[in-house]
C-alpha positions in Angstrom: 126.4 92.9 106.3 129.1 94.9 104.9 130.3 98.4 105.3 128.8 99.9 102.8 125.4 98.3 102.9 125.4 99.3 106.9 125.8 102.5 106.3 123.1 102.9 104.0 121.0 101.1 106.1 121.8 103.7 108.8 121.0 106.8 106.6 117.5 104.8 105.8 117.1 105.1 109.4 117.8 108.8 109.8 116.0 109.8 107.4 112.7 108.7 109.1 114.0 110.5 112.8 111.7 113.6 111.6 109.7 112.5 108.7 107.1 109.7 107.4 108.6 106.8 105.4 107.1 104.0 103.7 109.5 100.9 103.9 108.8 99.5 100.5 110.6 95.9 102.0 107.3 95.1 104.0 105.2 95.8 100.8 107.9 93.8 98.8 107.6 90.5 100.9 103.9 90.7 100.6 103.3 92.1 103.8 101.1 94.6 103.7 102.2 98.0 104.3 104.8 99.8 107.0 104.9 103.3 107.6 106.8 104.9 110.5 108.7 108.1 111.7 111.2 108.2 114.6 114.6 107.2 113.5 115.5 104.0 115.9 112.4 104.4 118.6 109.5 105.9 117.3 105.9 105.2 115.9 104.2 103.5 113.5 101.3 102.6 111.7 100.9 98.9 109.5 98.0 97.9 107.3 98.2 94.3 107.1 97.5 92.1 103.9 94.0 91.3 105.9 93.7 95.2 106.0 94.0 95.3 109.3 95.4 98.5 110.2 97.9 98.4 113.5 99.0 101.4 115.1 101.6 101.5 117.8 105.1 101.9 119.0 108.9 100.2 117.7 112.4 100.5 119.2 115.6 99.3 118.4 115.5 99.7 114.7 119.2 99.4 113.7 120.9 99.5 111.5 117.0 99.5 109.9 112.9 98.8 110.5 113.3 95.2 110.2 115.3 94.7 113.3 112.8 96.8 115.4 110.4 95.7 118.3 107.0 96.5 117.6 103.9 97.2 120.5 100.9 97.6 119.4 98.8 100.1 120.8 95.4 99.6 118.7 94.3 97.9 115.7 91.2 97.8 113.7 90.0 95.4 110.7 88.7 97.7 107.9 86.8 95.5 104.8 89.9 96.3 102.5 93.8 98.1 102.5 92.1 101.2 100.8 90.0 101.8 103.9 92.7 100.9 106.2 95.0 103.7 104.4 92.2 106.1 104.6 91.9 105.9 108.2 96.1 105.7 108.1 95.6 108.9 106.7 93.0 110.6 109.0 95.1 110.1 111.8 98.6 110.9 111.0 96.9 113.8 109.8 98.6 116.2 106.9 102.4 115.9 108.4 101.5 111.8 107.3 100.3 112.9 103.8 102.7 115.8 102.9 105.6 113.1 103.7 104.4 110.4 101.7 103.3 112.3 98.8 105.4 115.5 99.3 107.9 114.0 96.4 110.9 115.8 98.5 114.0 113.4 98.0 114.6 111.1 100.8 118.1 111.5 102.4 119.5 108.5 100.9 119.3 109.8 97.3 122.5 108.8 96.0 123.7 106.3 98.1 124.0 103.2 96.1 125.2 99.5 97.0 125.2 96.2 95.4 123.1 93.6 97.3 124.9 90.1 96.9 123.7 87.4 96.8 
């Protein structure tokens, strides 16, 4: 990992020490959905391709989500994703929703690098 691409990374991170984040990677492999607030140690919540929505606990997330440990506390099957994000949303309450749809800019707005490949 260069430089530049760690440090993006790290902002990534940062950004989600106060604040809901979706990490669109998760969704982008085909693996369901990943939502989580903390910064390096923190919550989260996952709805799995199955809809099976897992909440729980990560740590270690550096430089980003897909390096972190994750314990799950509880997790229920739900008959599809939209039901799973429903319930998502019933417990992470309005802080959840007003991050995810609030539309503010995420920290990282700006900070380009060039993935290679």
């Amino acid at each position: 990992m260069e430089k530049q691409e760690l440090e993006y990374w790290k902002a990534v991170t940062a950004g989600s020490s106060s604040q809901w984040v979706e990490d669109t990677i998760t969704s982008l492999n085909g693996n369901g959905k990943l939502y989580y607030i903390g910064g390096e140690k923190g919550r989260y919540m996952r709805i799995t391709p199955e809809a099976e929505l897992q909440i729980g606990s990560y740590e270690h997330a550096f430089p980003h989500i897909g390096e972190a440990l994750f314990k799950i506390d509880a997790a229920q099957q739900f008959s599809n994703s939209d039901k799973a994000f429903e319930a998502a949303c019933e417990i992470g309450g309005s802080k959840f929703m007003e991050d995810l749809f609030s539309g503010e800019p995420s920290q990282t707005e700006g900070f380009a690098f060039e993935m290679k490949m």
